[in-house]
N, C-alpha and C positions, 0 to 999 in steps of 0.2 A: 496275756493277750498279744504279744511281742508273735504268736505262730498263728495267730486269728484264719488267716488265709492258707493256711498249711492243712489243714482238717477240714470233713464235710459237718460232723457232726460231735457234740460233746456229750457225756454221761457224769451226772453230777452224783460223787454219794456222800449224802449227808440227813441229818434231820436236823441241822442249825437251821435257826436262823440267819444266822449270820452271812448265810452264800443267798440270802433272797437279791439281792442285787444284782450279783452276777446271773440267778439262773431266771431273772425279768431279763436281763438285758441280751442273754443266749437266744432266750424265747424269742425276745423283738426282733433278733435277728438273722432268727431260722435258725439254729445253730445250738438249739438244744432236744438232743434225742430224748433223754431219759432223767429222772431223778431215781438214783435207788434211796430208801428210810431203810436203816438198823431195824428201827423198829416202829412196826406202825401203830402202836398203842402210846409211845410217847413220840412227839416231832412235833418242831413248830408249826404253828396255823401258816405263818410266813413262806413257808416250805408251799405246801398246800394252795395257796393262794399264788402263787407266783410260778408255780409248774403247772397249773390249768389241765388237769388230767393226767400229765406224764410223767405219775410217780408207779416206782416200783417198790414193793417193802420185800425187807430178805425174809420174812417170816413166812410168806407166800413161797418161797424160792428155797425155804430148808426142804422140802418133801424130792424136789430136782434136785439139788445140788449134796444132800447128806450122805455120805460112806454108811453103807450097812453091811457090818461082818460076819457074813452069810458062810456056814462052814457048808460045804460040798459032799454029800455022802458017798 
């Protein structure tokens, strides 16, 4: 938090719980973009509850982001 004023915005990646405080305390003060989840079949409800719509799951974002080894004829 020592660069709070140095950034517009933050991207949090996690499915702890354990970062519900900081990503309440981001939310409260404008200063949270995004939450990406590993996985959205497991992740804390605390997650969920404390990002208020702005989660991202990577399982959404394999079909964008995946290498496919496409040979060329």
């Amino acid at each position: 938090m020592i660069d709070f004023n140095k950034y517009e915005k933050a991207v949090i990646v996690s499915g702890d719980g354990d970062f519900y405080c900081l990503i309440k305390y981001l939310r409260d003060k404008n200063k949270l973009l995004n939450v990406i989840v590993p996985n959205k079949e497991k992740y804390s409800a605390l997650i969920k509850k404390s990002a208020e719509g702005k989660i991202t799951f990577m399982n959404d974002l394999k079909n964008k982001v995946e290498f496919l080894n496409e040979k060329t004829p």
